[in-house]
PDB file of N, CA, C and O in Angstrom:
ATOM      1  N   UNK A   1      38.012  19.463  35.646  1.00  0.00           N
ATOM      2  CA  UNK A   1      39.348  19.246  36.144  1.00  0.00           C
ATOM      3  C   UNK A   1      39.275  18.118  37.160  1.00  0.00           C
ATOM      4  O   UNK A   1      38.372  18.100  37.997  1.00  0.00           O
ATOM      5  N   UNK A   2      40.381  17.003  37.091  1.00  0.00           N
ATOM      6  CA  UNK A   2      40.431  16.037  38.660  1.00  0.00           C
ATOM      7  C   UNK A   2      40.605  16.516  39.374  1.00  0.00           C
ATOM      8  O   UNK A   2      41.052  17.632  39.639  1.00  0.00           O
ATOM      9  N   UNK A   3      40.051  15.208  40.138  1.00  0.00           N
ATOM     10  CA  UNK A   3      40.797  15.868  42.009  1.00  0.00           C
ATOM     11  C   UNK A   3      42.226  16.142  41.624  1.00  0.00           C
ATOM     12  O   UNK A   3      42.724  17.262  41.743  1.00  0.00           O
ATOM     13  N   UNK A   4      43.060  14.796  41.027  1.00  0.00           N
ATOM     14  CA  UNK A   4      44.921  15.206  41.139  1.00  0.00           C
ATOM     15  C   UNK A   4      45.188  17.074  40.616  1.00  0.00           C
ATOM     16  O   UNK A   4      45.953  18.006  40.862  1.00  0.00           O
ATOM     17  N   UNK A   5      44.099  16.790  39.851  1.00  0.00           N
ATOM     18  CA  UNK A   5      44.784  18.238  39.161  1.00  0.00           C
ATOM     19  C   UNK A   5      44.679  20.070  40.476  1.00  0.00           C
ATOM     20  O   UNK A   5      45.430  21.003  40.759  1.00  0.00           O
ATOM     21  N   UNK A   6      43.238  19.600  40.845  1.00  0.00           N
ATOM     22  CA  UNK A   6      42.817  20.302  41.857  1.00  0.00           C
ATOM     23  C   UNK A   6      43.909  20.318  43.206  1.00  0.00           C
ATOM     24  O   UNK A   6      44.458  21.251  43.792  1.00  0.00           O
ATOM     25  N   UNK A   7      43.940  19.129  43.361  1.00  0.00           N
ATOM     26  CA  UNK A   7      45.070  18.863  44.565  1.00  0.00           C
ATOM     27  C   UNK A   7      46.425  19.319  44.223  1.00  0.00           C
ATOM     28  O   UNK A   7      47.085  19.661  45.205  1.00  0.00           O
ATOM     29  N   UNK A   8      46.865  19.388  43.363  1.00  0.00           N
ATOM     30  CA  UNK A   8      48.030  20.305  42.695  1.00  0.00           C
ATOM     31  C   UNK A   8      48.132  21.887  42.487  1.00  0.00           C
ATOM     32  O   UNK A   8      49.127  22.595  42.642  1.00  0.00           O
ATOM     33  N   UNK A   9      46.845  22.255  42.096  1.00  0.00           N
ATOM     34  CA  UNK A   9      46.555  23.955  42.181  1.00  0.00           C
ATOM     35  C   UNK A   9      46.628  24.170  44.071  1.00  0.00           C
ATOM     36  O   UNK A   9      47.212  25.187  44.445  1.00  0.00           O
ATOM     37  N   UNK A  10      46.142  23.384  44.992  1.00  0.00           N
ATOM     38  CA  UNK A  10      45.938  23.829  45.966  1.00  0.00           C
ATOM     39  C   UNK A  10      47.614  23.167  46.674  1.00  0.00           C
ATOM     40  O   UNK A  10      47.824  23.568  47.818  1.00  0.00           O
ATOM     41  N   UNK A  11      48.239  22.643  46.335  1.00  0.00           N
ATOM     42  CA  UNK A  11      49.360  22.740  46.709  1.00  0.00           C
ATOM     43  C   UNK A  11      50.564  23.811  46.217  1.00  0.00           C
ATOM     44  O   UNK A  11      51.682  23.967  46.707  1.00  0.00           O
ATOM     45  N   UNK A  12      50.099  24.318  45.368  1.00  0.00           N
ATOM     46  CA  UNK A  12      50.942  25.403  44.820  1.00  0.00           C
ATOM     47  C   UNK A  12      50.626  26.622  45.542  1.00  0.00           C
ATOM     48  O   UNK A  12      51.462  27.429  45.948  1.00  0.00           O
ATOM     49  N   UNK A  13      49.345  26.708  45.681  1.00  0.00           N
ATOM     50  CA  UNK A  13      48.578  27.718  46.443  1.00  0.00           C
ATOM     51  C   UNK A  13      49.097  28.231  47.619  1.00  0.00           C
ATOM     52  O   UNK A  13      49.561  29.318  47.965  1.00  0.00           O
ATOM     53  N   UNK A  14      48.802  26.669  48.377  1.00  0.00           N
ATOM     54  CA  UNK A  14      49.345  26.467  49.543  1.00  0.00           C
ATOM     55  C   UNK A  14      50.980  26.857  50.353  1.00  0.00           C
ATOM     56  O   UNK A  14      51.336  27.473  51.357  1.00  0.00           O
ATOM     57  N   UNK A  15      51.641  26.095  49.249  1.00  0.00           N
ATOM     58  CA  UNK A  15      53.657  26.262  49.478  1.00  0.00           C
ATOM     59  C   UNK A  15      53.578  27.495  49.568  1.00  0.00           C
ATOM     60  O   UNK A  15      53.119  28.375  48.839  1.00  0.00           O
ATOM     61  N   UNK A  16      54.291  27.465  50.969  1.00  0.00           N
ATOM     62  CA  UNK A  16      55.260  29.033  51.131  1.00  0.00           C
ATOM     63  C   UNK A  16      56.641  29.251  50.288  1.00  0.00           C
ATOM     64  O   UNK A  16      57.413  30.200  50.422  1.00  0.00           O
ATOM     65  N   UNK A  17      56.744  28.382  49.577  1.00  0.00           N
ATOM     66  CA  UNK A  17      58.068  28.554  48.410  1.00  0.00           C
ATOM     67  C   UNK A  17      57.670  29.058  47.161  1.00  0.00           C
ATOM     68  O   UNK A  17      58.542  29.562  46.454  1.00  0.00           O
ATOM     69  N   UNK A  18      56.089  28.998  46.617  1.00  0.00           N
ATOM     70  CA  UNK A  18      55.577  29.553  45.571  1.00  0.00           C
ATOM     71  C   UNK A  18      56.155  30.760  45.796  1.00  0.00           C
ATOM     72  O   UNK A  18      56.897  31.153  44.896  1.00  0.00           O
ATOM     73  N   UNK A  19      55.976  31.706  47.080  1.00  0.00           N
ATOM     74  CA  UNK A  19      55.796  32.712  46.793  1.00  0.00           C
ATOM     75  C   UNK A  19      54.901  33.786  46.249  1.00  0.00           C
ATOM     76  O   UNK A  19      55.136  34.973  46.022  1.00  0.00           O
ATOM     77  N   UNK A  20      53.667  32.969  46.079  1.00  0.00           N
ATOM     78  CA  UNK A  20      52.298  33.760  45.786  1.00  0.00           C
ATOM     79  C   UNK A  20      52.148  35.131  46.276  1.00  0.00           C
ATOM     80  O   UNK A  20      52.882  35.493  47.196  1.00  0.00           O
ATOM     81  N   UNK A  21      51.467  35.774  45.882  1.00  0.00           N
ATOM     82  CA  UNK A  21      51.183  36.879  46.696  1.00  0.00           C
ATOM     83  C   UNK A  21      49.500  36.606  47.090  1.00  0.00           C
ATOM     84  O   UNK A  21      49.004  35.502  46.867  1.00  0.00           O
ATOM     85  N   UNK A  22      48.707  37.709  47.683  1.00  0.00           N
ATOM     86  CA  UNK A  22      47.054  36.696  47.886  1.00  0.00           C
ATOM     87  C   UNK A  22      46.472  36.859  46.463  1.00  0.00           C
ATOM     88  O   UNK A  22      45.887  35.917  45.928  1.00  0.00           O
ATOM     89  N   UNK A  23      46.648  38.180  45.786  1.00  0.00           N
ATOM     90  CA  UNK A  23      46.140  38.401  44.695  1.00  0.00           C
ATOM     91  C   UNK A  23      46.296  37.256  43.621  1.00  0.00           C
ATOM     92  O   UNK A  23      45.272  36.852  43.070  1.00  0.00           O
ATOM     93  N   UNK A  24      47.521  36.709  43.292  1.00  0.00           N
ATOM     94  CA  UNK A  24      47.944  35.975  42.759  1.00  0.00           C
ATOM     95  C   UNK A  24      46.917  34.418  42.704  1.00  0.00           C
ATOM     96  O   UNK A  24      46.308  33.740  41.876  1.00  0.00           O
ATOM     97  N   UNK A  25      47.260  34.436  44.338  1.00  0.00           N
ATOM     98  CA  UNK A  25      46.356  32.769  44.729  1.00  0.00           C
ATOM     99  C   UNK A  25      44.960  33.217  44.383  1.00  0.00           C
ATOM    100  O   UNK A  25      44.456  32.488  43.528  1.00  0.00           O
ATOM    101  N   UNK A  26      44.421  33.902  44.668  1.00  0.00           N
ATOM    102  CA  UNK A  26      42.959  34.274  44.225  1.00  0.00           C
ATOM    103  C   UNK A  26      42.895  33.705  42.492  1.00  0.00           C
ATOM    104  O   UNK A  26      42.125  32.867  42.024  1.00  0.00           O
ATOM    105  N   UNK A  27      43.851  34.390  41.867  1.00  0.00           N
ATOM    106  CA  UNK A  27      43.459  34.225  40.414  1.00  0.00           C
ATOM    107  C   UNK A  27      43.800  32.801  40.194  1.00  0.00           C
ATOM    108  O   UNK A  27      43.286  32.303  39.192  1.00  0.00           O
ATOM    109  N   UNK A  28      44.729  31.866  41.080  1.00  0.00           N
ATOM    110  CA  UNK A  28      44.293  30.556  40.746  1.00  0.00           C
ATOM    111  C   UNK A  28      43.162  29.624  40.880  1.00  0.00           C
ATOM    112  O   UNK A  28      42.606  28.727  40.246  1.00  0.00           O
ATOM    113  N   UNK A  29      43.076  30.292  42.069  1.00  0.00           N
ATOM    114  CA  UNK A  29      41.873  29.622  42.497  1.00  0.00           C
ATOM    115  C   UNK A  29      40.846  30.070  41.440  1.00  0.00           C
ATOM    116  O   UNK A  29      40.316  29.161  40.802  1.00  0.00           O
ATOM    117  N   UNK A  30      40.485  31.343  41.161  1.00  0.00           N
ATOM    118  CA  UNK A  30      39.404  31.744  39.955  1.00  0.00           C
ATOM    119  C   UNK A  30      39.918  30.518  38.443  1.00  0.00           C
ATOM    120  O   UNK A  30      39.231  29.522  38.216  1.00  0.00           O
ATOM    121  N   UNK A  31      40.706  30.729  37.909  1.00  0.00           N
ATOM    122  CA  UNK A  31      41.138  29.927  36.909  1.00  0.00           C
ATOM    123  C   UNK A  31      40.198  28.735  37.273  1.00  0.00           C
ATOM    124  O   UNK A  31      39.103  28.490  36.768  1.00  0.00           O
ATOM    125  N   UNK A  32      40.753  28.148  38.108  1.00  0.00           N
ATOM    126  CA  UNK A  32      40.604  26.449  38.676  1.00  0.00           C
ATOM    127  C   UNK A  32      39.040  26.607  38.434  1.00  0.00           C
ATOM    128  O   UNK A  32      38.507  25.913  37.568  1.00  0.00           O
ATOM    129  N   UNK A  33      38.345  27.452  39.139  1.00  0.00           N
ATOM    130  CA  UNK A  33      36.689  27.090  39.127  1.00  0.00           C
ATOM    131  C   UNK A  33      36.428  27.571  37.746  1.00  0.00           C
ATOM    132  O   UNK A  33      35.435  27.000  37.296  1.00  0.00           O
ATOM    133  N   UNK A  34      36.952  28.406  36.913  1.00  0.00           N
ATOM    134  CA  UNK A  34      36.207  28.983  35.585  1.00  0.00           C
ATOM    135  C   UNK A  34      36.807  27.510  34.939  1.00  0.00           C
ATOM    136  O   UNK A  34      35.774  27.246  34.323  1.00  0.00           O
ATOM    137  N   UNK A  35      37.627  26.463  34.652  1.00  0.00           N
ATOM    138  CA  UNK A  35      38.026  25.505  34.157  1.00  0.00           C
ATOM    139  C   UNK A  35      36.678  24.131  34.731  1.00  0.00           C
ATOM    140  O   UNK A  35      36.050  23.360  34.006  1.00  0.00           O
ATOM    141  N   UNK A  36      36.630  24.271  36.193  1.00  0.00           N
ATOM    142  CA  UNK A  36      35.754  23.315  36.347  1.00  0.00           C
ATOM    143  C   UNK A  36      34.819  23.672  35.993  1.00  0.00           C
ATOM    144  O   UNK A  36      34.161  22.691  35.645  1.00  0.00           O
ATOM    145  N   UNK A  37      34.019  25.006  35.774  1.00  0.00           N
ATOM    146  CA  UNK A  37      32.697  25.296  35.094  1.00  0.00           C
ATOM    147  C   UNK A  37      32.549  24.876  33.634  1.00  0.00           C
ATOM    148  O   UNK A  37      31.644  24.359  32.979  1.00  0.00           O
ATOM    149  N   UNK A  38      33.838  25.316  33.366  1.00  0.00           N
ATOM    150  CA  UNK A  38      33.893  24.921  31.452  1.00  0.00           C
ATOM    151  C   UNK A  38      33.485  23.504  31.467  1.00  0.00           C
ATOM    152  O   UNK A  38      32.624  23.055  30.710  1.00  0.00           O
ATOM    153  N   UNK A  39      34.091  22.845  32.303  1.00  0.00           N
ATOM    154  CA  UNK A  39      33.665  21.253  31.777  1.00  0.00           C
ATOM    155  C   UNK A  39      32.221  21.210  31.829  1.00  0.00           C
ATOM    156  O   UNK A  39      31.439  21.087  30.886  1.00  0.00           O
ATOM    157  N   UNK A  40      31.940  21.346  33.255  1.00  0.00           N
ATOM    158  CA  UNK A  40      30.930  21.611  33.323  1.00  0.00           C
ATOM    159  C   UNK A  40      29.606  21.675  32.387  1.00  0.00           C
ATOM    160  O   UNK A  40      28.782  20.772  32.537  1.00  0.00           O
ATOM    161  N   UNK A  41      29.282  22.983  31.156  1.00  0.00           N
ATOM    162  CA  UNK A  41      28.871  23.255  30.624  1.00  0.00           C
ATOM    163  C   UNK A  41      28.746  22.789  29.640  1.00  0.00           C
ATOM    164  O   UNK A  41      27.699  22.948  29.012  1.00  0.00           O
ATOM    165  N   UNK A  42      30.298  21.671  28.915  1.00  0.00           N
ATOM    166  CA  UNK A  42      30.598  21.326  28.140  1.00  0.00           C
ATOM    167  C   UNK A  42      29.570  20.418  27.855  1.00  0.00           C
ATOM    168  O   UNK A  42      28.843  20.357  26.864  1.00  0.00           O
ATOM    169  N   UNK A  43      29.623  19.480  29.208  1.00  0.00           N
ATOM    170  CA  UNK A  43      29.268  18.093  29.477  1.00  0.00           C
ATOM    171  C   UNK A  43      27.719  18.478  29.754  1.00  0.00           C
ATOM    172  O   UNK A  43      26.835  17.650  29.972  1.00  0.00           O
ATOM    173  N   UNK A  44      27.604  19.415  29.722  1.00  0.00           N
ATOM    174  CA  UNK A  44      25.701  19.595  29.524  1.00  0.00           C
ATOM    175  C   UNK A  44      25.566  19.893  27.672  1.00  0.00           C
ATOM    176  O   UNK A  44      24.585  19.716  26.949  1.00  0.00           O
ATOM    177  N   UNK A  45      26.440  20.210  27.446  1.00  0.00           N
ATOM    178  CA  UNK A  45      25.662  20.772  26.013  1.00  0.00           C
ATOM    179  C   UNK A  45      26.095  19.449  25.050  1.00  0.00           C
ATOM    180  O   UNK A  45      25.779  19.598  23.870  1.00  0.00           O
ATOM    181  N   UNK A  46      26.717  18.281  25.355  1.00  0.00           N
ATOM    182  CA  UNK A  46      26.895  17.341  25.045  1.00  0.00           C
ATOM    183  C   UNK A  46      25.589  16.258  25.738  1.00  0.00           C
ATOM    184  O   UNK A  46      24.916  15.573  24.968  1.00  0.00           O
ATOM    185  N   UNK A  47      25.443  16.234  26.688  1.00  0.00           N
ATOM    186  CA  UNK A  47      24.076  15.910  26.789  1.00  0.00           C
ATOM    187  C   UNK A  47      23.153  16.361  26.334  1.00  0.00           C
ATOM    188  O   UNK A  47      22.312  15.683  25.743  1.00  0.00           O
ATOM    189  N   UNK A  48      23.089  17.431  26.471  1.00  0.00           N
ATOM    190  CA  UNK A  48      21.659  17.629  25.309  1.00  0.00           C
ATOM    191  C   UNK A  48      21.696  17.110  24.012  1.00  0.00           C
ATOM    192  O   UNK A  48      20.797  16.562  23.374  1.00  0.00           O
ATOM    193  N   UNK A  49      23.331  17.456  23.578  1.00  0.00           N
ATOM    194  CA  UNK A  49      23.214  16.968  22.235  1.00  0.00           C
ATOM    195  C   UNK A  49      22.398  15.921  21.709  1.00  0.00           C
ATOM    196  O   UNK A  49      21.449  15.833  20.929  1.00  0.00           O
ATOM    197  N   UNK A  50      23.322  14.915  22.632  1.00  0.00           N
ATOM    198  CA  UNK A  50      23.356  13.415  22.428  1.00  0.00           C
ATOM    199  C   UNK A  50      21.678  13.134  22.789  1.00  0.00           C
ATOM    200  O   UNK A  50      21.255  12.010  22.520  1.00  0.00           O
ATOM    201  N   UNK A  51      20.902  13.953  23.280  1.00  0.00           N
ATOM    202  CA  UNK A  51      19.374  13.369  23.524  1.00  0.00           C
ATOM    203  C   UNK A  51      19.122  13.399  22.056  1.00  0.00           C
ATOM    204  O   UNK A  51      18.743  12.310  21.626  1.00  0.00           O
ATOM    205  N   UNK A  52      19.217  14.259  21.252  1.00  0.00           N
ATOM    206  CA  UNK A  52      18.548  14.608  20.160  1.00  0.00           C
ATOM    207  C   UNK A  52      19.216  13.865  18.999  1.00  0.00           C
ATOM    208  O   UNK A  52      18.504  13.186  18.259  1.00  0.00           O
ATOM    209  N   UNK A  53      20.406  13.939  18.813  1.00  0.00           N
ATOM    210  CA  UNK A  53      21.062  13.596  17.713  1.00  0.00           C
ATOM    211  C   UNK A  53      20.745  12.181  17.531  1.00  0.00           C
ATOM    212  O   UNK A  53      20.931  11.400  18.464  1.00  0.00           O
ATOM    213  N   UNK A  54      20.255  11.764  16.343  1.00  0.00           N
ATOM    214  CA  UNK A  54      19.153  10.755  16.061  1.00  0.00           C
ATOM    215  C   UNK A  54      18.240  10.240  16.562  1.00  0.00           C
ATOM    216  O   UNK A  54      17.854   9.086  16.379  1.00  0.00           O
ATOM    217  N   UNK A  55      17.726  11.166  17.358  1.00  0.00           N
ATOM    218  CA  UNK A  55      15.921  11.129  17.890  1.00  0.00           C
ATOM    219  C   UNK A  55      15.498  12.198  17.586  1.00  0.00           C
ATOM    220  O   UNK A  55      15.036  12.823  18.540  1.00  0.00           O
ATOM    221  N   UNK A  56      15.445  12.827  16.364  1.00  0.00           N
ATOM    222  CA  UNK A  56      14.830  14.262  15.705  1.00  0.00           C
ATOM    223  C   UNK A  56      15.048  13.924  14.600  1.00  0.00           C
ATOM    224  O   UNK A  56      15.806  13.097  14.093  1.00  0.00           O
ATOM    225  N   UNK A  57      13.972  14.967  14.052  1.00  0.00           N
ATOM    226  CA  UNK A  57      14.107  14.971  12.377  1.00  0.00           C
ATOM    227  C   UNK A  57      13.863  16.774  11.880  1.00  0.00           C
ATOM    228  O   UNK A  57      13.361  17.805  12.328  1.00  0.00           O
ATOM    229  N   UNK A  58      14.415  16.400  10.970  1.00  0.00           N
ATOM    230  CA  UNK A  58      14.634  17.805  10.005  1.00  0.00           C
ATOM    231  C   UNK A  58      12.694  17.863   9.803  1.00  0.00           C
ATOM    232  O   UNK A  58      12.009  16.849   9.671  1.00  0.00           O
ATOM    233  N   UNK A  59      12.145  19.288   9.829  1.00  0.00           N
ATOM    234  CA  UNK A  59      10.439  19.408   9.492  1.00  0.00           C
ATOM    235  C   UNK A  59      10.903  20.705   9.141  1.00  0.00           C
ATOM    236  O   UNK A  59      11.528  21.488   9.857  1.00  0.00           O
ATOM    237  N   UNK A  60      10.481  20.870   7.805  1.00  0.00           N
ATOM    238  CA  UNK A  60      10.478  22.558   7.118  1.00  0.00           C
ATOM    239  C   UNK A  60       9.473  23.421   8.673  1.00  0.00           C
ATOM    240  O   UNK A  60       8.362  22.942   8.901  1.00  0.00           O
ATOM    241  N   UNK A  61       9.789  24.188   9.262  1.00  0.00           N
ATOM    242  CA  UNK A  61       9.348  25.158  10.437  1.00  0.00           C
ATOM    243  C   UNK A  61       8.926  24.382  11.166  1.00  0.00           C
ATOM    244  O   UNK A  61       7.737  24.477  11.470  1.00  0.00           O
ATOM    245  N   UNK A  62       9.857  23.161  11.810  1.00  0.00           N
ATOM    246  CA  UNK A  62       9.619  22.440  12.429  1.00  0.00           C
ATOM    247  C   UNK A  62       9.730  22.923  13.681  1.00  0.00           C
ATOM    248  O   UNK A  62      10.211  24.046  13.534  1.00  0.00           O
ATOM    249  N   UNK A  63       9.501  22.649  15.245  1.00  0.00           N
ATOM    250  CA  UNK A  63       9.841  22.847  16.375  1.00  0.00           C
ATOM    251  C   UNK A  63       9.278  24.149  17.366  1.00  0.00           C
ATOM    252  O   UNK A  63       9.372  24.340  18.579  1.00  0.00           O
ATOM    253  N   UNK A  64       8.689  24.897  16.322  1.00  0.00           N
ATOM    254  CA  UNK A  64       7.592  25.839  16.466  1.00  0.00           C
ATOM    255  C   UNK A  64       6.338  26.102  18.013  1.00  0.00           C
ATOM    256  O   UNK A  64       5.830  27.074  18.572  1.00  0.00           O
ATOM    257  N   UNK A  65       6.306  24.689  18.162  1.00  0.00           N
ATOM    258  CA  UNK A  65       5.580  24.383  19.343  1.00  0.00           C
ATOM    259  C   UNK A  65       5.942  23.474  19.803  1.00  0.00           C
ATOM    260  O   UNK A  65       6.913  22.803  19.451  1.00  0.00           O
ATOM    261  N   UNK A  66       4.744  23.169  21.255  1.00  0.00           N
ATOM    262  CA  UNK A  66       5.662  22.485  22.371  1.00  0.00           C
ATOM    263  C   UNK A  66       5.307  21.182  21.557  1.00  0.00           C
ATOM    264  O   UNK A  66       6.164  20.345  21.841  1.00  0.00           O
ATOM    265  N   UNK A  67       4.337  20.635  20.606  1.00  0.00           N
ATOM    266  CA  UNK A  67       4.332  19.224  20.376  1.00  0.00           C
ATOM    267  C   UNK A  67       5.504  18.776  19.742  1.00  0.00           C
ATOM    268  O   UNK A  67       6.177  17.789  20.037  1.00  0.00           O
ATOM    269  N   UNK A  68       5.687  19.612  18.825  1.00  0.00           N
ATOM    270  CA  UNK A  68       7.200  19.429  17.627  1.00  0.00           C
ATOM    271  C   UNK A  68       8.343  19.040  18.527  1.00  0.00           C
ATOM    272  O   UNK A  68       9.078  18.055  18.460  1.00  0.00           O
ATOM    273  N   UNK A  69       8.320  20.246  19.561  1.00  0.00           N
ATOM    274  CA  UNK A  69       9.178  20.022  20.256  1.00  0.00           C
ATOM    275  C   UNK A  69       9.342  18.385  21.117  1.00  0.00           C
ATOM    276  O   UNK A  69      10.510  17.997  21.078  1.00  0.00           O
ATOM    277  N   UNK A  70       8.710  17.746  21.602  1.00  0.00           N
ATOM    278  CA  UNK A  70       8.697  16.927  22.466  1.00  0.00           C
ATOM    279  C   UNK A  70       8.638  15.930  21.790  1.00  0.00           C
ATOM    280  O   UNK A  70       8.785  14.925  22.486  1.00  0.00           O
ATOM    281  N   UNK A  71       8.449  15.667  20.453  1.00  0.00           N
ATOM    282  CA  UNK A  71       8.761  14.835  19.248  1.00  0.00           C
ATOM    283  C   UNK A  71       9.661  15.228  18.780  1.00  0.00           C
ATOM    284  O   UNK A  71       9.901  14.932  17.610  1.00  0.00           O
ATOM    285  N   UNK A  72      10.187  15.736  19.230  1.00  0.00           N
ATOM    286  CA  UNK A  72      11.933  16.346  18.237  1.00  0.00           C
ATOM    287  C   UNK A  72      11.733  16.492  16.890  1.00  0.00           C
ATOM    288  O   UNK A  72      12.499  15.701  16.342  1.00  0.00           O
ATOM    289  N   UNK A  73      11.087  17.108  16.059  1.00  0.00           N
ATOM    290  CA  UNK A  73      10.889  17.752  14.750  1.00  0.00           C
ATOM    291  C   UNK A  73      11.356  19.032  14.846  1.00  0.00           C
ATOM    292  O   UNK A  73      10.677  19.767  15.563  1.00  0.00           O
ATOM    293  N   UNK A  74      12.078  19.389  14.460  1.00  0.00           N
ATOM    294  CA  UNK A  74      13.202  20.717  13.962  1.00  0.00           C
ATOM    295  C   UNK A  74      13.410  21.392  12.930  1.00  0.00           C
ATOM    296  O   UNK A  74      14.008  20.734  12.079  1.00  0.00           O
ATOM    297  N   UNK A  75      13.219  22.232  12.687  1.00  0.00           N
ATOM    298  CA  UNK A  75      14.778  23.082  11.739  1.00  0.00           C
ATOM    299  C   UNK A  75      15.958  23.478  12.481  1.00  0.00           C
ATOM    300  O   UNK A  75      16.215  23.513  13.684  1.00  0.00           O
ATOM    301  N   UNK A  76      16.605  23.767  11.428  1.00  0.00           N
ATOM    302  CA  UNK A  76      17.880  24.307  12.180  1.00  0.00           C
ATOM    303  C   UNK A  76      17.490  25.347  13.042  1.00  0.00           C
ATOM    304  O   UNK A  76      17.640  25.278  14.262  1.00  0.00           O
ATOM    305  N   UNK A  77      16.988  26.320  12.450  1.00  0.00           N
ATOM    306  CA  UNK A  77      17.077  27.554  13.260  1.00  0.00           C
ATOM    307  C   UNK A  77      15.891  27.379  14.485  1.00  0.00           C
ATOM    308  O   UNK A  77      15.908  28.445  15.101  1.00  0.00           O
ATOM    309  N   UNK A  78      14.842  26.441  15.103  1.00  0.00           N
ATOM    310  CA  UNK A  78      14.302  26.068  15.797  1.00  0.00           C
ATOM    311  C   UNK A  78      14.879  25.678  16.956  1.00  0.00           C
ATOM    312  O   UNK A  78      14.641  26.097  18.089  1.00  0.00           O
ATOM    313  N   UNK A  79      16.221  24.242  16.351  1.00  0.00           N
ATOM    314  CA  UNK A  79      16.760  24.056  16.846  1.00  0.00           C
ATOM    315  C   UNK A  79      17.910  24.870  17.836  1.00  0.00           C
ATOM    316  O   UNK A  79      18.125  24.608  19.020  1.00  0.00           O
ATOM    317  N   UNK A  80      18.357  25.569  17.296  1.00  0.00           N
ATOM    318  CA  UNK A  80      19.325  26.164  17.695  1.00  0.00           C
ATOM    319  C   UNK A  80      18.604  27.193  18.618  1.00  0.00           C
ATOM    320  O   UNK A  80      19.236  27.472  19.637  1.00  0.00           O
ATOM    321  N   UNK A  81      17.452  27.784  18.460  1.00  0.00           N
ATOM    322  CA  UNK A  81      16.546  28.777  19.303  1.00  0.00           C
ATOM    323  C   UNK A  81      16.671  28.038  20.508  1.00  0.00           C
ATOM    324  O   UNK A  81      17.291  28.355  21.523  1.00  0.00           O
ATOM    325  N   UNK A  82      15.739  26.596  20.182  1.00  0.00           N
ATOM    326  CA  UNK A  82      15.828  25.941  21.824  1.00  0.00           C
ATOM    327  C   UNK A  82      16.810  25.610  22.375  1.00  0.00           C
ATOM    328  O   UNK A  82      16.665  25.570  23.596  1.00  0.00           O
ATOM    329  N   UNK A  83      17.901  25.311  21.975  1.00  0.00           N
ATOM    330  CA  UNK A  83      19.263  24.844  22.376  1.00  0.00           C
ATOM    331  C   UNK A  83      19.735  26.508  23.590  1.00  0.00           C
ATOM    332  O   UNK A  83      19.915  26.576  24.806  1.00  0.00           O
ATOM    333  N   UNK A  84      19.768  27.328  22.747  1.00  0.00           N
ATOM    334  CA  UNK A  84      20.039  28.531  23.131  1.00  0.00           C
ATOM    335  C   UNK A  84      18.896  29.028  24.591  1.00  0.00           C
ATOM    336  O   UNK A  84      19.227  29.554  25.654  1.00  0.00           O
ATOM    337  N   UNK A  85      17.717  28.679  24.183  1.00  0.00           N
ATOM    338  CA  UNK A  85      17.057  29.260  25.357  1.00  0.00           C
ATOM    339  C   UNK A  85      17.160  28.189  26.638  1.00  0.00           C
ATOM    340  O   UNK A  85      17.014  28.383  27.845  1.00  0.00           O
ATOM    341  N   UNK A  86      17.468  26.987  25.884  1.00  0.00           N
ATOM    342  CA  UNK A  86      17.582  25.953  27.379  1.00  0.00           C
ATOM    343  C   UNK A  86      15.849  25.572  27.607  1.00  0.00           C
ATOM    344  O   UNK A  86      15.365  25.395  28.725  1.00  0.00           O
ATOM    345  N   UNK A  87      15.175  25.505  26.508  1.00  0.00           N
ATOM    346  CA  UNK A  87      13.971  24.583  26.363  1.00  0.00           C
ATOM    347  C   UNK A  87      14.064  23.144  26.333  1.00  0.00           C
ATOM    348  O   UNK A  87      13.220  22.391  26.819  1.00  0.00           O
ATOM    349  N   UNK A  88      14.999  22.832  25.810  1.00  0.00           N
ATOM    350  CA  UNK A  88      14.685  20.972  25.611  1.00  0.00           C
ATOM    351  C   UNK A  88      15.935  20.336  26.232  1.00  0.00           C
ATOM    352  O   UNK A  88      16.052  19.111  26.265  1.00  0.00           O
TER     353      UNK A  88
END
C-alpha cells in the first residue's frame, strides 16, 4: 500500500466525524498492515521467481541436493518443495 493510501486510512481513523468506534479503528488499522504484508510477500515470491525463471532447467529428480540446487536443476515437485520451504 502507499504512503497516500496509508495517509488516508489514518485520516479516517483519525476524524472525529468518522465516528469510529476503537474496535472499529483497530480493524483498520489491522486491514492496512495485513494489505501491506500481502504486498509484501507478493514481492518476495516474485523475486524468487524471477531468480530462477530462466536460470534453471527441468532434470528428471532434479534438485534433490544442495549441488542441483545451487545450479538450479529441478523438477517440478523439487521445485515447488524448495519454493515452499524457503531454501533457495
Amino acid at each position: 500500500m502507499d504512503k497516500r493510501r496509508m495517509q488516508i486510512l489514518q485520516e479516517i481513523i483519525n476524524n472525529p466525524k468518522t465516528n469510529l468506534s476503537t474496535l472499529e479503528k483497530k480493524l483498520v488499522q489491522i486491514v492496512a498492515q495485513l494489505i501491506i504484508d500481502w504486498k509484501k510477500l507478493n514481492n518476495w515470491v516474485k523475486e524468487i521467481g524471477n531468480r530462477w525463471i530462466g536460470n534453471s532447467v527441468y532434470v528428471f529428480r532434479g534438485g534433490r541436493n544442495q549441488s542441483d540446487i545451487m545450479s538450479g536443476r529441478f523438477n517440478c515437485s523439487s521445485y515447488d518443495l524448495r519454493l515452499l520451504e524457503r531454501k533457495i
